[in-house]
N, C-alpha and C positions, 0 to 999 in steps of 0.2 A: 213408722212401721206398726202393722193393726198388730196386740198384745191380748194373749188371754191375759184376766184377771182372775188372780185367788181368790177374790169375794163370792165370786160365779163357781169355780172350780170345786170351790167345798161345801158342797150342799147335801144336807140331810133331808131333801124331800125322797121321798120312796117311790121309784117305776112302780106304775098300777095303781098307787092308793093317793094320787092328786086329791079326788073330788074327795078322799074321806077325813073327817075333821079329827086333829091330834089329840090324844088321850093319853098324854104321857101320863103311867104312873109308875117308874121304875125310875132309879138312879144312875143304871147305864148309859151310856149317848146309844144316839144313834148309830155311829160306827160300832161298836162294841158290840149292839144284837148283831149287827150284818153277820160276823167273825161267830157268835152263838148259833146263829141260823145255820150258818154252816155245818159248823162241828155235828151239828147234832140231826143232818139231815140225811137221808137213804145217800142220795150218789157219794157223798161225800166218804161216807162207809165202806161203799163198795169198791174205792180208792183201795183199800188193804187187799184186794186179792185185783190188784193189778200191776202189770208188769214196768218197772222202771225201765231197766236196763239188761238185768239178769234175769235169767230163771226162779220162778219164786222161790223161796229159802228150802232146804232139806236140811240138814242138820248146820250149816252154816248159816247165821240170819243176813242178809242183805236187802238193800231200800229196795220198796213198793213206791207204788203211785200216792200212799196215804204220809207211810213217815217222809217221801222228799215233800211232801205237800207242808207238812208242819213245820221239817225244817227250814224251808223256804219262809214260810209264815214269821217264824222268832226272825230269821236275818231281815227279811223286810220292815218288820217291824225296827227292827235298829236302826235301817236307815230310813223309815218315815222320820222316827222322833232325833236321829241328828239332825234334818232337816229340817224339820218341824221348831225345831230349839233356837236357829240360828236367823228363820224367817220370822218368827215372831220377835226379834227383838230388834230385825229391821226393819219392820213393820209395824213397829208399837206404839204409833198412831193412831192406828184405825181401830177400828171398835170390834170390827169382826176378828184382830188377831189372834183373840182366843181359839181358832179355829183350826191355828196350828196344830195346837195340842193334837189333835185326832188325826196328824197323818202316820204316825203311826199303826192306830188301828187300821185307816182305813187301805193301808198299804199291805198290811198282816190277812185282812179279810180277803181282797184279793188275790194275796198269796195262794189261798186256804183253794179258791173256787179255781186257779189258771188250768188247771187240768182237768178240772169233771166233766168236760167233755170230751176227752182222752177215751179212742173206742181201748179194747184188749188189746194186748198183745206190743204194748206197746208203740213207737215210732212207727214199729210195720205196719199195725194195724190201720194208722192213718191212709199210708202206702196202699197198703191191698183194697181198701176202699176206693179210692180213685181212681188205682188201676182197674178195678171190676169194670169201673163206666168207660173208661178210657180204650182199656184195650179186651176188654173181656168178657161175658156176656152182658154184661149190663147195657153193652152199646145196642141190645136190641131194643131198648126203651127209650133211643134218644130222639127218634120221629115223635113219639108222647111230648115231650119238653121244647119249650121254646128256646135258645139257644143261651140267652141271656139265663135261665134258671140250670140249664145242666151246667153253666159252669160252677156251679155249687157241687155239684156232684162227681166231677171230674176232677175237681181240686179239693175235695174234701177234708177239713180243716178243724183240727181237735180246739185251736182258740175259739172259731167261729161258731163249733158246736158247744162249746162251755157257754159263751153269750146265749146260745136259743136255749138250752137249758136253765138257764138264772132267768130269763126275760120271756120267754113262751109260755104262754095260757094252753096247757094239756089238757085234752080230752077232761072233764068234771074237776078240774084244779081251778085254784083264783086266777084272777085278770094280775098279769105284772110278773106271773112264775114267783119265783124269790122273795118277790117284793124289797131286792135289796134297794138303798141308794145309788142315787144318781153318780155319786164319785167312787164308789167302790164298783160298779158295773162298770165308766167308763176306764177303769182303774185295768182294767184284764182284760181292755180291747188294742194290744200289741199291735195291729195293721186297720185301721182305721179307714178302710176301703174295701168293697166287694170284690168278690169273686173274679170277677172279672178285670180285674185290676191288679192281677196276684203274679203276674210275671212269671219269670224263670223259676222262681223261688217257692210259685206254688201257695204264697201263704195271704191270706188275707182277715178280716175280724169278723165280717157278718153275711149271715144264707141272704140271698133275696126276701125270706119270708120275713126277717126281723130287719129290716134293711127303714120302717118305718118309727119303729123302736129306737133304733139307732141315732135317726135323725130328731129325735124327741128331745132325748139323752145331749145329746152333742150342742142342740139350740139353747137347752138349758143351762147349761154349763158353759158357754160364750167358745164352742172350741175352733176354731180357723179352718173355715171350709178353703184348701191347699188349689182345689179343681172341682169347680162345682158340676159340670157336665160330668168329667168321673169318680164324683162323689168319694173326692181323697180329700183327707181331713188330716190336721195334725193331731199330734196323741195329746191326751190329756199326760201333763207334767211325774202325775208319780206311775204311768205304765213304769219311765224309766226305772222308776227304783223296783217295782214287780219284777223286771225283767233283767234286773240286775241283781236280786235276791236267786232269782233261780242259777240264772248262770254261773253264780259263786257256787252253790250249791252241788248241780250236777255234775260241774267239775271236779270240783275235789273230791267230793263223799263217792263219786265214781273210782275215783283212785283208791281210797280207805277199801271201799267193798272190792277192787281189783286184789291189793293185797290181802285180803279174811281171803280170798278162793283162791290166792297163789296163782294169779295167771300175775303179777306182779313180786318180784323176789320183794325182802324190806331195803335194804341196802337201795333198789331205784327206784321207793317208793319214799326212803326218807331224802332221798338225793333230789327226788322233784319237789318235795316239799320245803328244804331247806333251802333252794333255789331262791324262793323268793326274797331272801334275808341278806342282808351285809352289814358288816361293818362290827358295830356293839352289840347291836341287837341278833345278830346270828351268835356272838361269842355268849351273850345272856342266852338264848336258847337252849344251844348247847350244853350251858351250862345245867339246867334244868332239865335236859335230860336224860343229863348222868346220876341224876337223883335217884333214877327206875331202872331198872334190868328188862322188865317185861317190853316187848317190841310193838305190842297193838297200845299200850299204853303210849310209847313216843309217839306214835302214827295220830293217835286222837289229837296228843296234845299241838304238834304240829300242826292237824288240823284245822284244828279251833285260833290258830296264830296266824296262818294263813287267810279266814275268811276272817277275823277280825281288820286286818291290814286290807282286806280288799273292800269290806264298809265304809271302812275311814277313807280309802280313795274314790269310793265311787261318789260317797255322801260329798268329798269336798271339791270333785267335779263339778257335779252339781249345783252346788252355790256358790260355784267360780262361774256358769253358764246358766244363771236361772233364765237372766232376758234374754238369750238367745233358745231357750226352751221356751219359754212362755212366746218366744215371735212364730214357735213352729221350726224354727231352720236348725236344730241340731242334727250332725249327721251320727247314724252311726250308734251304738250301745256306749253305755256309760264302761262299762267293761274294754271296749276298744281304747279308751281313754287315759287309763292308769297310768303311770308313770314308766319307766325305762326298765329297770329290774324285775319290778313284779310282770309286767306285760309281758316281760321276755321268757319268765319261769310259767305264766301264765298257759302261753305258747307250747311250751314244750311239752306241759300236761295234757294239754289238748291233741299234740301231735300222737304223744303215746297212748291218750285214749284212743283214737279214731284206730290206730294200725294194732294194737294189742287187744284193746276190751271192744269198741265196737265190732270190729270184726271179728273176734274170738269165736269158734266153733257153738259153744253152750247161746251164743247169741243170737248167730246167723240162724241156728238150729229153729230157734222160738219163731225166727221172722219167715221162715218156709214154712213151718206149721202153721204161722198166722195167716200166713196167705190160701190157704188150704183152707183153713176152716171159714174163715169170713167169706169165703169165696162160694162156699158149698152153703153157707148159711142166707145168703141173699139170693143164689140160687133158687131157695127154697121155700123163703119168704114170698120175693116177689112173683114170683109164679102164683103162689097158692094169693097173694094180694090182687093181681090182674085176672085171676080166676077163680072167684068164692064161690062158684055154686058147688062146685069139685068136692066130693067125697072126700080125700084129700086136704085139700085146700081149705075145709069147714074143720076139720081137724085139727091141722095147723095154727089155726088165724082164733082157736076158742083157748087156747094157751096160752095167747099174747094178754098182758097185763093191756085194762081197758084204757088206760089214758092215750093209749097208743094207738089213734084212730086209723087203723087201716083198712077203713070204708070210708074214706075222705072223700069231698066231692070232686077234687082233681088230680090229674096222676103224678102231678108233680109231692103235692101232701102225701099221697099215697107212699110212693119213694123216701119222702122226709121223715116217714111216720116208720118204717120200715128199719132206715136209719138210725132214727133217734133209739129203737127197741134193742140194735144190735151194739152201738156205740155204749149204750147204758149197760152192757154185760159185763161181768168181772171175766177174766182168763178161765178160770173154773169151769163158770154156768156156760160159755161158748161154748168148752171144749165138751162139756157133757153134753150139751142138746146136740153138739155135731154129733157126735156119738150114735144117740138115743134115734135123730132121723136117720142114719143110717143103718140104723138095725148091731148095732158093733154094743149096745148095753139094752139092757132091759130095767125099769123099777124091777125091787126084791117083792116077789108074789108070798 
């Protein structure tokens, strides 16, 4: 059975900077700047006025796109380095198993970037993109595109824009974007095949345009081409933990921020949380939190017992199934995996978020206005983009930050470039420029 190799899988060479010669003079690794670059760069920023799940905060605080990004970042990192701990001492032959050490980081860094290309507004956002090409005016630009590139467009995909983001050369930017590592880019490609390959589900890793990047990435790191005609690939081994970092994440801390806005009583928010527990360990719980009177104090602490037990089971899936990851053939989320109890408490939280907090009125709310503005926003773009000589249109288009060539030489760029300018918006800056081309705000004169 062909088998990726860890030796291949954990590589500190840099997308973009192959041909330039190493100058290390820092104490960091390599994984470690990836996770720095991040933190400290624009999208990553613009994470804080983006929409999680809720409404951004008014006098209640609840997660953004920046603190689930971090918390995501601490859990993945737990379970890089349990895995990381228990692979090097089965592997403490080879000379490269120092290399354990940095899955941690480089699971954390990944963390940090799964969403920077998350347009506003949220899940809708992603939504009302697709639907624009799909059912809405955008279908009047699909005669422009060859079939095989609008389904980039019709499936528009906040993983596959994180990747052209970390990996695209913009307009007067470096060659390699990011310039992260080969194992932290392929660390946060979840679907491992195009557009055109995205099924029912809509979800795929890479646009057509970085679709050569991909294949760069992927040779380097030995990953199993699955279907070489539709270019399906197995994932590289710690997507799983990226992807099982977030889905602890969004679960629960969905719930904690359900109950701070009381669309969740505490009573069926400690009731889901306690779910997962039996035996001594629920009677220790308990007992610990009879220590506090305060109810957001149990809810934390709760919290924190809960995704501590789902690390420990995802991490020991995982090194219960490495070689059937490394073959490419696991099916399914590390999270589908969990044992009987937890999977079942698991379940239940998810049933009550989708019918209570997703569907909650303050949500649907966000996700009609998302549709609205992004809709009116590419409206307005792409018009004034397929017609610059326009009074208009020259107006529009000298606002646009320059990296964002939309004087591209095909109309397909032209679209991607449009894209990439609206997806990089905070909920804010959309909602003000809808505004401002509508005439509904003015700058203070």
């Amino acid at each position: 059975m062909n088998q990726m190799n860890w030796e291949h899988l954990l590589s500190s060479k840099r997308f973009g900077m192959e041909s330039m010669p190493e100058q290390k003079t820092h104490d960091r690794t390599e994984f470690q700047r990836d996770y720095d670059r991040l933190i400290f760069s624009a999208p990553f920023r613009r994470l804080q006025n983006k929409t999680q799940v809720f409404p951004l905060p008014g006098s209640v605080f609840v997660h953004n796109r920046l603190t689930h990004s971090l918390e995501v970042a601490c859990v993945g990192r737990s379970l890089g380095n349990n895995i990381g701990k228990v692979l090097k001492e089965k592997y403490n032959n080879e000379e490269w198993r120092k290399m354990f050490y940095e899955c941690g980081s480089i699971v954390a860094a990944a963390c940090l970037a799964h969403d920077l290309g998350n347009p506003p507004f949220g899940h809708s956002g992603e939504r009302a993109i697709g639907s624009y090409f799909s059912e809405g005016n955008g279908k009047n630009y699909q005669h422009l595109i060859n079939p095989t590139d609008w389904e980039d467009f019709t499936h528009f995909e906040g993983n596959a824009n994180s990747f052209r983001l970390l990996a695209h050369q913009f307009k007067g930017r470096r060659k390699g974007g990011f310039a992260l590592t080969y194992s932290t880019l392929a660390s946060i490609i979840k679907y491992p095949y195009p557009s055109g390959q995205s099924g029912k589900k809509g979800k795929f890793g890479f646009f057509q345009s970085e679709k050569e990047a991909f294949q760069v990435i992927s040779e380097q790191l030995g990953l199993i081409c699955l279907n070489e005609e539709e270019m399906r690939y197995a994932r590289h081994p710690l997507v799983y933990l990226v992807e099982a970092a977030d889905d602890i994440c969004y679960q629960i801390m969905d719930i904690e921020d359900a109950h701070k806005l009381k669309i969740l009583t505490s009573e069926e928010t400690l009731n889901l949380l306690t779910g997962f527990f039996s035996g001594d360990r629920l009677e220790r719980i308990h007992r610990t939190m009879n220590y506090v009177d305060d109810v957001n104090e149990k809810v934390s602490y709760l919290r924190s017992s809960v995704i501590g037990l789902l690390v420990d089971e995802c991490s020991q899936y995982f090194i219960e199934n490495e070689e059937t990851i490394l073959e490419g053939r696991l099916e399914g989320e590390l999270i589908d995996h969990i044992s009987e109890l937890p999977a079942q408490a698991y379940q239940n939280c998810s049933k009550v978020a989708y019918a209570r907090i997703y569907r909650s009125p303050e949500v649907l709310d966000i996700e009609l206005a998302g549709y609205q503005i992004m809709s009116t926003l590419l409206d307005k773009l792409l018009y004034s983009v397929f017609n610059p000589d326009e009074a208009y249109s020259q107006l529009f288009l000298n606002r646009v930050p320059m990296q964002y060539d939309m004087r591209a030489e095909s109309d397909y760029e032209k679209i991607q470039a449009v894209l990439d300018y609206i997806s990089g918006m905070t909920d804010v800056y959309a909602l003000d420029l809808y505004r401002k081309i509508n005439g509904m705000s003015l700058p203070i004169l």
